[in-house]
Backbone as a printed PyTorch tensor [residue, N CA C, xyz], in Angstrom:
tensor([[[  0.8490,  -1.1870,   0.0000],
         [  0.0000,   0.0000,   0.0000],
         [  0.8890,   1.2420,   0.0000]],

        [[  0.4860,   2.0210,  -1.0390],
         [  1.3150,   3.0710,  -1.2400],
         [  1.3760,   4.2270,   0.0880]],

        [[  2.0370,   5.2510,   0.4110],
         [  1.5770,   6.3230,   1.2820],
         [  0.3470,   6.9550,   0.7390]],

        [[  0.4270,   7.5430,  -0.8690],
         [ -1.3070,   8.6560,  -1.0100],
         [ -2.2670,   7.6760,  -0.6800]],

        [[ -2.1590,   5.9530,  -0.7370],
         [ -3.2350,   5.3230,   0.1790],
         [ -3.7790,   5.6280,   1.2740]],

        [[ -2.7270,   5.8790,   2.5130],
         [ -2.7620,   6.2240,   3.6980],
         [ -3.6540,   7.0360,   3.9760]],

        [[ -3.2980,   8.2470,   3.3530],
         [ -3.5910,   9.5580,   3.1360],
         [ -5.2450,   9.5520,   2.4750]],

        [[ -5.3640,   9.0210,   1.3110],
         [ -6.3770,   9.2490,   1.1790],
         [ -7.7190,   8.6680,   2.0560]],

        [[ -7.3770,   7.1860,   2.3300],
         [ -7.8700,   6.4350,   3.6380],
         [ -8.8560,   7.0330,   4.5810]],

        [[ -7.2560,   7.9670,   4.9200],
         [ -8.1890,   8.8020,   5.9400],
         [ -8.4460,   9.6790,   6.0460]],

        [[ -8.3860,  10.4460,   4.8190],
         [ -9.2460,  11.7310,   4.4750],
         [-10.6400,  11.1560,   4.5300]],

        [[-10.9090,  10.1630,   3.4910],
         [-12.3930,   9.3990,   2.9120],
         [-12.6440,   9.3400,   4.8290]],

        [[-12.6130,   8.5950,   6.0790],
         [-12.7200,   8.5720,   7.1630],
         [-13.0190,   9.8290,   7.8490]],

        [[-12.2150,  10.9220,   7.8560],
         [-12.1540,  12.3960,   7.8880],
         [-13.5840,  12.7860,   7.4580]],

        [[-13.8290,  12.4940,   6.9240],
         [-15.0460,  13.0760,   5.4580],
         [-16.2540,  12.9830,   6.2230]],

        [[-16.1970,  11.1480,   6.2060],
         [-17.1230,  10.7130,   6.7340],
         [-18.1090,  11.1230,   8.3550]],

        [[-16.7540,  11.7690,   9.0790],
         [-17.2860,  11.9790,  10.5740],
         [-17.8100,  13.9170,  10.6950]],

        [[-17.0950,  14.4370,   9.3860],
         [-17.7600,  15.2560,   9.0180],
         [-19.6480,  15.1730,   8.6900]],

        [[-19.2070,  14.3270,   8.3390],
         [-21.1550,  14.2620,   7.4800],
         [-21.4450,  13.8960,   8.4900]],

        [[-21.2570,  12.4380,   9.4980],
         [-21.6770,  12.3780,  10.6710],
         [-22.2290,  13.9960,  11.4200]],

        [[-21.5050,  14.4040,  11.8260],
         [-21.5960,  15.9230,  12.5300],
         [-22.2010,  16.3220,  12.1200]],

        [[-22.4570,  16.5530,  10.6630],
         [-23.8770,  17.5280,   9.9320],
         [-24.9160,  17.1040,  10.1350]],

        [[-25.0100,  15.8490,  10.1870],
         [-26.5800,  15.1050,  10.3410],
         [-27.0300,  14.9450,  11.4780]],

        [[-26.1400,  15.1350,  13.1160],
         [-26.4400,  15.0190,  14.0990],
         [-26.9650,  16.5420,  14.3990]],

        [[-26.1990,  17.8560,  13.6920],
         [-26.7330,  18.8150,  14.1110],
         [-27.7840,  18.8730,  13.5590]],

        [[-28.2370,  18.3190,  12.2350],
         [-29.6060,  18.4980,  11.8140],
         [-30.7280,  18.3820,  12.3740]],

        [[-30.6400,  17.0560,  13.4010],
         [-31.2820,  16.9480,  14.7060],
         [-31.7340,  17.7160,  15.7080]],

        [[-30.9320,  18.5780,  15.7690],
         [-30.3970,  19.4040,  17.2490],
         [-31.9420,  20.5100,  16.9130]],

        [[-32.8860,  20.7460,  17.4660],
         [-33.9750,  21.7190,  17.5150],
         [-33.0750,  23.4060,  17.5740]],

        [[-33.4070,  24.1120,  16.4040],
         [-33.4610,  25.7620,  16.5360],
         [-34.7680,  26.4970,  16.8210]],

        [[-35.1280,  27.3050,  16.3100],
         [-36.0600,  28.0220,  16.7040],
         [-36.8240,  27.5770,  16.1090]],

        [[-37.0160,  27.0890,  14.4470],
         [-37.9460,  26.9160,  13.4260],
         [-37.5860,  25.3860,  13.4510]],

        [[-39.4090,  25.2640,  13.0380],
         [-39.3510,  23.8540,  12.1820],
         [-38.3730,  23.1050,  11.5080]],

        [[-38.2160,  22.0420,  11.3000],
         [-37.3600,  21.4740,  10.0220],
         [-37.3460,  19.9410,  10.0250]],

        [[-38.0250,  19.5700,   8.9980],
         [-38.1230,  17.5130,   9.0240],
         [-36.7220,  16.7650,   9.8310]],

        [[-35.4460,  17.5890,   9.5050],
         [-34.4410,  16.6410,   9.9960],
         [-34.7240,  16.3080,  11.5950]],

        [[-35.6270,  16.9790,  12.5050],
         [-35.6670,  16.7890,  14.1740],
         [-36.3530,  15.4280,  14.0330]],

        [[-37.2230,  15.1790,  12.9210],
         [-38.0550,  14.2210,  13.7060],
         [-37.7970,  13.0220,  12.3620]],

        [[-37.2640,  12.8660,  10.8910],
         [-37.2320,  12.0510,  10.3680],
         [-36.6460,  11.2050,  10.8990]],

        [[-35.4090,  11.1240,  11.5900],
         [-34.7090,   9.6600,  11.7770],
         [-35.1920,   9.2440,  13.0840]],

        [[-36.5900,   9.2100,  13.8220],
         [-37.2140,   8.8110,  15.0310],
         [-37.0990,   7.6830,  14.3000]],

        [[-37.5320,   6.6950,  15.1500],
         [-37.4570,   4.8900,  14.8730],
         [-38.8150,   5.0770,  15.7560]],

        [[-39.6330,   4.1040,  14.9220],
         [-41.1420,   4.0350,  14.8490],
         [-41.1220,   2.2670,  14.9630]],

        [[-41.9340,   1.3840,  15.8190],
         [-42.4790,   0.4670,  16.0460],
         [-43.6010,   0.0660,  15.2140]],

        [[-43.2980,  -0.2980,  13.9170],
         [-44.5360,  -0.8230,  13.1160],
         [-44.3220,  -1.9660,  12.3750]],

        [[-44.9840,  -2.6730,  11.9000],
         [-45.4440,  -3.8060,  10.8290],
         [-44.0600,  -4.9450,  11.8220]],

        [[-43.8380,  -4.9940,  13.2860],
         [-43.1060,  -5.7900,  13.5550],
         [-41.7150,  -5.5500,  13.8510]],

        [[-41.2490,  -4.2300,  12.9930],
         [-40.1210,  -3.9410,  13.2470],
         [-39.8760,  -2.4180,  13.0510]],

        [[-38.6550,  -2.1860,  13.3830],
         [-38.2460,  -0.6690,  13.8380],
         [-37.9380,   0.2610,  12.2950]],

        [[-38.5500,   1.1970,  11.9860],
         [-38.4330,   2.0900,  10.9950],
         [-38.1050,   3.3290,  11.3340]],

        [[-38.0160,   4.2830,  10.0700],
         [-37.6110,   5.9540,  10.5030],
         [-38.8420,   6.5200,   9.8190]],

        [[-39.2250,   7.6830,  10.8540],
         [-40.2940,   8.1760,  10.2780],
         [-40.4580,   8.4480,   9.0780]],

        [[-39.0720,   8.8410,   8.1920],
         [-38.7170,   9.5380,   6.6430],
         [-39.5210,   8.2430,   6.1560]],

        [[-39.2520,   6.8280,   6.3250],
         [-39.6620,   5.8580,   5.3430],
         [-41.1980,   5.4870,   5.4470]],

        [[-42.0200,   5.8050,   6.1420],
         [-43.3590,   5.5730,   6.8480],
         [-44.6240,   6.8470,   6.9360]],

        [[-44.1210,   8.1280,   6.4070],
         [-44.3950,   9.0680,   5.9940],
         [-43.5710,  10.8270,   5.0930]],

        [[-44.8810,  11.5640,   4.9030],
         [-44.1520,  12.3580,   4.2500],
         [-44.2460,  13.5240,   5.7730]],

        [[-43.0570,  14.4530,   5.3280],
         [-42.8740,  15.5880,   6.6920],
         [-43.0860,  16.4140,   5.4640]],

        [[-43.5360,  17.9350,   5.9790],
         [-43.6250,  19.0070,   5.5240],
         [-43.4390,  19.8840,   6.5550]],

        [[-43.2090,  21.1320,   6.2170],
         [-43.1320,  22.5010,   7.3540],
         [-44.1960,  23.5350,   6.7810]],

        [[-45.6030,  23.4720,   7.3490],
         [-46.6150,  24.3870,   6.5460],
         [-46.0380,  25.7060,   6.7700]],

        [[-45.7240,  26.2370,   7.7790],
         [-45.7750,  27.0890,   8.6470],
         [-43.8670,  27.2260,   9.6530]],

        [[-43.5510,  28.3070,   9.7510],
         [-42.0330,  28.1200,  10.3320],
         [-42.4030,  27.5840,  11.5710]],

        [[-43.0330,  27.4780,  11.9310],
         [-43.1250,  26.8000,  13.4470],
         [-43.8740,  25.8090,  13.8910]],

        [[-43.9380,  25.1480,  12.4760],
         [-44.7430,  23.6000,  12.5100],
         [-44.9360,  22.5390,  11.4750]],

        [[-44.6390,  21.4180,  12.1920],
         [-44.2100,  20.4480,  11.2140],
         [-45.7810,  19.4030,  11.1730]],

        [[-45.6440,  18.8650,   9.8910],
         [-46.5970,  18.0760,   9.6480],
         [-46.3290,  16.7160,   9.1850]],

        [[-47.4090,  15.6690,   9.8610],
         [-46.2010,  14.5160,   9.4060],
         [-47.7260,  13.7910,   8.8700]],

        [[-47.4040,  13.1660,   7.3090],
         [-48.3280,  12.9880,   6.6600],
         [-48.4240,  11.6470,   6.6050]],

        [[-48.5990,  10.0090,   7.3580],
         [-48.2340,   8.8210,   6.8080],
         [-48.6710,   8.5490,   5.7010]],

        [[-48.3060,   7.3020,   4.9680],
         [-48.6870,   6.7730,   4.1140],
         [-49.7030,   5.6670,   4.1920]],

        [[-49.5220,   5.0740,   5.2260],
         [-50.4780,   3.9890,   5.8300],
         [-51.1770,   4.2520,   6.9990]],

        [[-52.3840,   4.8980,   6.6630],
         [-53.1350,   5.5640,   7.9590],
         [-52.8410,   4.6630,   9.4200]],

        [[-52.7310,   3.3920,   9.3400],
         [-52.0970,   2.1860,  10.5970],
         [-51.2510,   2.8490,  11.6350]],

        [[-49.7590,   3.6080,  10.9780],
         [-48.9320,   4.0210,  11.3110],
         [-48.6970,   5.3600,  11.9530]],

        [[-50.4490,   5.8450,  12.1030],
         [-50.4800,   6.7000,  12.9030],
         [-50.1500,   7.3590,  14.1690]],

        [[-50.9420,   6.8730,  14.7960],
         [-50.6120,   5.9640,  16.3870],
         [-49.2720,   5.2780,  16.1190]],

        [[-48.5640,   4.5820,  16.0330],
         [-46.9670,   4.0790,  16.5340],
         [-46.1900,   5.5250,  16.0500]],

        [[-46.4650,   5.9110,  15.2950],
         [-45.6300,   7.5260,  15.3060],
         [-46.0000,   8.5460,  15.9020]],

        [[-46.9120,   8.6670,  16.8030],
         [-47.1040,   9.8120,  17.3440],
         [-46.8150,   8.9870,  18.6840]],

        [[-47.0750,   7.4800,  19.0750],
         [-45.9600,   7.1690,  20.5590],
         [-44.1640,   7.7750,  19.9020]],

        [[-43.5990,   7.4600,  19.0120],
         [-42.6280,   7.2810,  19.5960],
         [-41.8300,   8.7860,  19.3490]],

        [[-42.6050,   9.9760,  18.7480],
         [-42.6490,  11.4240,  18.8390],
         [-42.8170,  11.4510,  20.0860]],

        [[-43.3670,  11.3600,  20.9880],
         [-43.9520,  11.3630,  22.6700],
         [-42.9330,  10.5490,  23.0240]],

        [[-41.9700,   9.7260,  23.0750],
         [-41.0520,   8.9460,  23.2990],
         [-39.7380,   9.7940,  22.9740]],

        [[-39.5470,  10.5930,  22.2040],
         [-38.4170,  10.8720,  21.9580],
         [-37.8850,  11.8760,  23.0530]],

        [[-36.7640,  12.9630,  22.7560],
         [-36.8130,  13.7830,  23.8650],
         [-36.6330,  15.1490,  23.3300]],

        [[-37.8800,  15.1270,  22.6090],
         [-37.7040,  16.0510,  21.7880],
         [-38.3720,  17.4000,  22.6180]],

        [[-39.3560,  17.0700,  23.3070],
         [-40.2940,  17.5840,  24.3620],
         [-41.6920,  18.5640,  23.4060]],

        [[-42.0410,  17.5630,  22.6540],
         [-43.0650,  18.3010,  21.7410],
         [-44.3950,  17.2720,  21.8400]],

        [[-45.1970,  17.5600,  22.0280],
         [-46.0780,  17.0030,  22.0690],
         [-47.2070,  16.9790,  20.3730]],

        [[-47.3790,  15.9860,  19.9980],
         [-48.1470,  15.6720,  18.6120],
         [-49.2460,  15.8840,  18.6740]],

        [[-50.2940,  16.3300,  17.7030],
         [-51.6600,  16.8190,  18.1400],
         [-51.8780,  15.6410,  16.3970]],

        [[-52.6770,  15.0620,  16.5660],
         [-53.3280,  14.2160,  15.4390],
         [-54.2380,  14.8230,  14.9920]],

        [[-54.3860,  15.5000,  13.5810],
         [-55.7180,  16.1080,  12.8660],
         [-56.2300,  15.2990,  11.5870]],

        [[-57.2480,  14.4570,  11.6030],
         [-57.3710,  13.5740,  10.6210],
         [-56.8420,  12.8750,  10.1880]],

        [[-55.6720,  12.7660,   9.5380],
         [-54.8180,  11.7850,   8.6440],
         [-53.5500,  12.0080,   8.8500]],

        [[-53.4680,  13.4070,   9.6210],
         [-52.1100,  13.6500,   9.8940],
         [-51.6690,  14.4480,  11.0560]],

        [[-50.3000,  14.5070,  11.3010],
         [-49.7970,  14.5870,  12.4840],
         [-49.5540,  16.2080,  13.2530]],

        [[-49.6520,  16.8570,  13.3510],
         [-49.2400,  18.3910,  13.7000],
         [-48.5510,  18.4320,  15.1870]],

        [[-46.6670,  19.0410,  14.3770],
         [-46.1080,  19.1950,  15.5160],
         [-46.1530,  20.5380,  15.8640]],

        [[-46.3400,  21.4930,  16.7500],
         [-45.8300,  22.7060,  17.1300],
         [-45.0010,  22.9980,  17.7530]],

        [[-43.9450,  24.1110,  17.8160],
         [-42.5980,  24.3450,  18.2570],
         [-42.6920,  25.3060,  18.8290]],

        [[-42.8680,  25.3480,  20.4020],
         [-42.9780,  26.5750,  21.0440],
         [-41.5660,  27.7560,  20.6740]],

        [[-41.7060,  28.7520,  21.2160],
         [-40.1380,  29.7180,  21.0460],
         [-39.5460,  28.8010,  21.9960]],

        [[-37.8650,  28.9960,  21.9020],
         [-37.4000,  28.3250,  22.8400],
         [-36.7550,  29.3590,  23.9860]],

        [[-36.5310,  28.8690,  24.9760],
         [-36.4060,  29.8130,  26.2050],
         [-34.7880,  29.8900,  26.2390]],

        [[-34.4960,  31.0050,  26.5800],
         [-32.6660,  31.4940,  26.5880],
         [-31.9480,  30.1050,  27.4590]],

        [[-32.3890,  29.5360,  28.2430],
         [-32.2450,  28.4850,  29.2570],
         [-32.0290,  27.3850,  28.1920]],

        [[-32.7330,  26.4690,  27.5340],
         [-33.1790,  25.7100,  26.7400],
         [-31.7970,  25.8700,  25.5200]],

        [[-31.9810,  27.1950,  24.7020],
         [-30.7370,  27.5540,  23.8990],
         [-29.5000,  27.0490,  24.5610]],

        [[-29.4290,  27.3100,  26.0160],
         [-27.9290,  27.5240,  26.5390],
         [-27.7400,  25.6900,  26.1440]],

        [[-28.8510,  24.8690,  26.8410],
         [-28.4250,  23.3290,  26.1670],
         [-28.8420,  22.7640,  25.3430]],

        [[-29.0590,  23.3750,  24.6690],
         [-28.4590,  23.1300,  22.3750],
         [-27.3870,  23.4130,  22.4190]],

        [[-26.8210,  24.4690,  23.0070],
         [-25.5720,  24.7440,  22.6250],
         [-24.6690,  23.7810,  23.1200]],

        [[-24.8550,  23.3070,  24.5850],
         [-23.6880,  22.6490,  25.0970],
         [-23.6460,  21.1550,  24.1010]],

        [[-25.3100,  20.9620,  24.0460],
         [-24.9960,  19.2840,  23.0510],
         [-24.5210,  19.7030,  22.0770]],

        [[-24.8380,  20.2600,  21.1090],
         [-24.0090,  20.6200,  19.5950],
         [-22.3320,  20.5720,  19.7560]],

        [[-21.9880,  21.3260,  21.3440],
         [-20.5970,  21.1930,  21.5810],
         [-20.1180,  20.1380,  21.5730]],

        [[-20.3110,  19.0840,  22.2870],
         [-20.1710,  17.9390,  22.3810],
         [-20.3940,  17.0320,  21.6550]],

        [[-21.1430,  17.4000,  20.3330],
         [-21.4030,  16.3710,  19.1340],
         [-20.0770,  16.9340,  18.6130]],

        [[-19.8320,  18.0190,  18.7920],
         [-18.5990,  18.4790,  17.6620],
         [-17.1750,  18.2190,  18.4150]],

        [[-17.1160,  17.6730,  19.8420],
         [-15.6690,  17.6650,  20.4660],
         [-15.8710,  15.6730,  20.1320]],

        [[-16.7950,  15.1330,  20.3240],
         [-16.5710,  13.9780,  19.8150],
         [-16.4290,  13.5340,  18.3830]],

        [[-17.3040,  14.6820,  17.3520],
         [-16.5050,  14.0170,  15.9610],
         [-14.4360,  14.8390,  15.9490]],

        [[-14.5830,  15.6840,  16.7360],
         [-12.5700,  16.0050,  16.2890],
         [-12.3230,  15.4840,  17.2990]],

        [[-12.7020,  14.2880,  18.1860],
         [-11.7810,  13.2560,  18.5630],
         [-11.8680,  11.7830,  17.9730]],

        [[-12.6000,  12.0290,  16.9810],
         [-13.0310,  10.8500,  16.0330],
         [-12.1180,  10.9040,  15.3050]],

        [[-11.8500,  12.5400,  14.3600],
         [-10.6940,  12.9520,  13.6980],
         [ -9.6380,  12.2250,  13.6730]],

        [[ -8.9870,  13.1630,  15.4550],
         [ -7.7430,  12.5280,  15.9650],
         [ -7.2590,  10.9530,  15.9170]],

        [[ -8.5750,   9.9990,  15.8610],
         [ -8.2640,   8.8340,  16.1960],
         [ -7.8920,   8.0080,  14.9430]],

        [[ -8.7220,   8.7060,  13.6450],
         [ -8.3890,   8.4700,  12.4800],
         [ -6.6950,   8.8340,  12.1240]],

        [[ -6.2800,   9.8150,  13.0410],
         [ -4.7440,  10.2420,  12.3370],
         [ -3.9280,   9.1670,  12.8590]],

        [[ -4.6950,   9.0630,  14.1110],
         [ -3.2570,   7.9120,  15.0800],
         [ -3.0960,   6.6600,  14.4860]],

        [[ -4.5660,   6.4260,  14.1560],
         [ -4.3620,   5.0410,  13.3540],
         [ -3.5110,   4.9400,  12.2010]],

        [[ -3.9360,   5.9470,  11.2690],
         [ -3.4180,   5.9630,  10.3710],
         [ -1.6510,   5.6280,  10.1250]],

        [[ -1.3630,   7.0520,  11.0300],
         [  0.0410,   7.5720,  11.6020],
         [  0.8290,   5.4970,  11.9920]],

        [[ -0.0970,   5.0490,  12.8900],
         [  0.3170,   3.8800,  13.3070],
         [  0.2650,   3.0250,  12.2090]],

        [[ -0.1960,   2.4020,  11.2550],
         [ -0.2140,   1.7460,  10.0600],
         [  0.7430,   2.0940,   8.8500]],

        [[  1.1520,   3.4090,   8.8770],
         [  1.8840,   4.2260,   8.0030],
         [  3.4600,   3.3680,   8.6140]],

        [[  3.5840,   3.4880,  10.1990],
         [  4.7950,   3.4960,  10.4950],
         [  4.8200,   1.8390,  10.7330]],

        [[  3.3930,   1.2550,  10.4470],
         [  4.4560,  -0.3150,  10.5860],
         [  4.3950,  -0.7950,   8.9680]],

        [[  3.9930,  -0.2470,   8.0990],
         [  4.0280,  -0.6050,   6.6650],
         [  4.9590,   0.1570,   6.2540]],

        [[  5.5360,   1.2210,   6.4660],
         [  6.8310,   2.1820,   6.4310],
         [  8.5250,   1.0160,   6.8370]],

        [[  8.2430,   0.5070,   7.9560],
         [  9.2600,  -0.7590,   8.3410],
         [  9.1010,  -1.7680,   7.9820]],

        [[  7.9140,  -2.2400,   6.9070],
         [  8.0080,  -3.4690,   6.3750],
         [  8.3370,  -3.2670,   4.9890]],

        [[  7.9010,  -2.0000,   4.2930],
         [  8.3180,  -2.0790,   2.5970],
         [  9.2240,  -1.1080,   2.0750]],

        [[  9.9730,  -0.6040,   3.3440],
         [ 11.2900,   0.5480,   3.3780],
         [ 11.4250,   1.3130,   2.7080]],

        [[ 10.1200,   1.8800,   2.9380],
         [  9.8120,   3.2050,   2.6930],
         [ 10.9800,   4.0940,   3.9750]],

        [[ 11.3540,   5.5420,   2.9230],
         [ 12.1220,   6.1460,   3.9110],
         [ 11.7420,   6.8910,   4.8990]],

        [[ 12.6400,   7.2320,   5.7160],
         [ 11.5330,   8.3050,   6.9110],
         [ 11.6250,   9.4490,   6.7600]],

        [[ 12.4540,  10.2070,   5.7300],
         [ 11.7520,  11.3670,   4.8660],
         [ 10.3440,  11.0910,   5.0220]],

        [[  9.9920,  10.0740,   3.8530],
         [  8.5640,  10.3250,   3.3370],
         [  7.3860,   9.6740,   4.1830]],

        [[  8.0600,   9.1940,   5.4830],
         [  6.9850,   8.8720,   6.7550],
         [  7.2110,  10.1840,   7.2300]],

        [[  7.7670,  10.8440,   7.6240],
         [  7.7220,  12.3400,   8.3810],
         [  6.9560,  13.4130,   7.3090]],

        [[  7.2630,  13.1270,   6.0150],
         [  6.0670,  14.1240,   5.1790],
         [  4.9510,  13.5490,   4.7450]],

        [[  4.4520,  11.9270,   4.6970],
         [  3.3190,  11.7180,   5.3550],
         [  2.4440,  12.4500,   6.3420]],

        [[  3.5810,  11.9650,   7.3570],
         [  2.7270,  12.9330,   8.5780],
         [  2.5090,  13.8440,   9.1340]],

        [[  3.0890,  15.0030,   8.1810],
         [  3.1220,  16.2830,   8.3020],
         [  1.7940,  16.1020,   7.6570]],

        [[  1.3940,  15.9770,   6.1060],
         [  0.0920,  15.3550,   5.0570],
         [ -0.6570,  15.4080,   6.2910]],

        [[ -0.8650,  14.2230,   6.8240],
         [ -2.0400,  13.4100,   7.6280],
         [ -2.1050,  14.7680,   8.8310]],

        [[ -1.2800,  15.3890,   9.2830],
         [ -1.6710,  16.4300,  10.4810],
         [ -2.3320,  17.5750,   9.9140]],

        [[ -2.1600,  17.8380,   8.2950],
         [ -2.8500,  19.2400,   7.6100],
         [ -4.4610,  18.6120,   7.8070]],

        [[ -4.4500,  17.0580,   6.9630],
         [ -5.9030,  17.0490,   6.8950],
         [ -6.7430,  16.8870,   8.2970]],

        [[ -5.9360,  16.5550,   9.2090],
         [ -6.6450,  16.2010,  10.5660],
         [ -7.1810,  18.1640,  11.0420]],

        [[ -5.9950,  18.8000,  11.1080],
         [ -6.7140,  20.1770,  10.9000],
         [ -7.6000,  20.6570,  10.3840]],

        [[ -7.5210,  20.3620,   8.9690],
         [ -8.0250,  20.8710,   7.9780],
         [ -9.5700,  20.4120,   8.1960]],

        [[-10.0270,  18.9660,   8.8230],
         [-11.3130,  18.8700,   9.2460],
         [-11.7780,  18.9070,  10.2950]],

        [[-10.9730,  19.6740,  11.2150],
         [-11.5770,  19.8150,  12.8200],
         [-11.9540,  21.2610,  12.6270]],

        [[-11.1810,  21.8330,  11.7640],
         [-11.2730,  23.7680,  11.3490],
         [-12.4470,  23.6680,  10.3710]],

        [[-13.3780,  22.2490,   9.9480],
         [-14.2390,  22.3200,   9.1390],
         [-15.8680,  22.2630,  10.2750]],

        [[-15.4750,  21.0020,  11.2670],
         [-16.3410,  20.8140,  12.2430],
         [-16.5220,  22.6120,  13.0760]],

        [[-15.2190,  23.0030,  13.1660],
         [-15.4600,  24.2510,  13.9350],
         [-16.4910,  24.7250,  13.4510]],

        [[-16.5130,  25.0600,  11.9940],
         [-17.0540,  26.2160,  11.7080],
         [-18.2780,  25.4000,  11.3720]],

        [[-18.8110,  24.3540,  11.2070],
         [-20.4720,  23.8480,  11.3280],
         [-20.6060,  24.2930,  12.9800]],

        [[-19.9760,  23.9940,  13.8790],
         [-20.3070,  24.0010,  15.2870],
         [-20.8730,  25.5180,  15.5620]],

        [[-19.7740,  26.8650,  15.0050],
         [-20.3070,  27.9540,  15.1310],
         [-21.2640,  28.6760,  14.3470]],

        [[-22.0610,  27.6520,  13.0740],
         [-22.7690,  27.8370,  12.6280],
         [-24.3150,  27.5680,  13.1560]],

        [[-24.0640,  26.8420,  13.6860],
         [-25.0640,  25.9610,  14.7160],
         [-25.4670,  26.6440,  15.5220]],

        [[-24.1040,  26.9530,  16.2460],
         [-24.4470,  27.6920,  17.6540],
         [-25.2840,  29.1840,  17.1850]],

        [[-24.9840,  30.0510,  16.2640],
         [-25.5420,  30.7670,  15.6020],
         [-26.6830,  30.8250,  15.8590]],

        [[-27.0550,  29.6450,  14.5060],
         [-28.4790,  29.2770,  14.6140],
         [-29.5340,  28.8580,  15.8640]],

        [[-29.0590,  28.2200,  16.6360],
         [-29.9900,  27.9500,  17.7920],
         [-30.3990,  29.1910,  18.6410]],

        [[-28.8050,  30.2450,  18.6060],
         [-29.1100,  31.6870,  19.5440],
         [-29.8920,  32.5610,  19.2080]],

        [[-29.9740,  32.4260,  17.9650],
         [-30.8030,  33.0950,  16.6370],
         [-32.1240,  33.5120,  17.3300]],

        [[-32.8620,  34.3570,  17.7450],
         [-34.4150,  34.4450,  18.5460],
         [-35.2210,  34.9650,  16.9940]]])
């Protein structure tokens, strides 16, 4: 395995805990509506565990309310338990065929912990980062002593592997302070 293997390895890894991070903040409740809070709930139906995205349609009529439309009127009821199950702290109001969430304002209190979880989604993906470099760094240096490769080009490897480990924690930063933004946002 060549070194730009290495390298690219764990960029593609890098990448990945990036998107991780985006999709967890998608989760994270701001002020307004938005399908990502409640699509990936896991719903109890036909026997086994689903996500709301696959079991209905979401819409946002309104900035401060979501609508969740099933496809199989059945699946009503098991999605509005496990909306009431989640910890989302919203309570579902059922209108005919479909679901109506409302999103109160959120209270300066409430903001302060969005913010701290978003922190902590983002200090665990750049120690996800880090763990991707060590490995790497560690595989580099025992395939470096088995196919004699020089240590020039293990030391500018890992100079390589320390830009991109930066290069995507300075990427998480700036989703994190985008986030935080958004949630302070009134």
């Amino acid at each position: 395995m060549a070194i730009d293997d290495f390298l690219l390895e764990a960029e593609d890894k890098m990448s990945k805990t990036e998107q991780v991070v985006i999709n967890e903040f998608a989760g994270v409740r701001t002020g307004k509506a938005s399908p990502a809070l409640v699509e990936n709930i896991l719903v109890e139906v036909y026997g086994s565990q689903m996500r709301i995205r696959e079991l209905a349609g979401i819409t946002t009529p309104e900035p401060r309310t979501l609508t969740i439309q099933p496809w199989d009127a059945n699946s009503l009821h098991p999605i509005e338990k496990a909306i009431q199950k989640s910890n989302l702290g919203l309570n579902p109001a059922i209108h005919g065929k479909a679901i109506r969430l409302f999103f109160p304002e959120l209270s300066e209190e409430r903001r302060q912990e969005f913010v701290k979880i978003v922190r902590k989604m983002a200090e665990d993906a750049r120690v996800a980062i880090r763990h991707v470099r060590r490995d790497a760094m560690d595989q580099l240096k025992k395939h470096a002593h088995d196919s004699g490769i020089t240590e020039d080009e293990v030391d500018q490897a890992e100079k390589e592997l320390q830009k991109l480990t930066d290069e995507y924690t300075a990427k998480v930063d700036g989703h994190l302070e985008r986030k935080e933004k958004e949630i302070m946002t009134v």
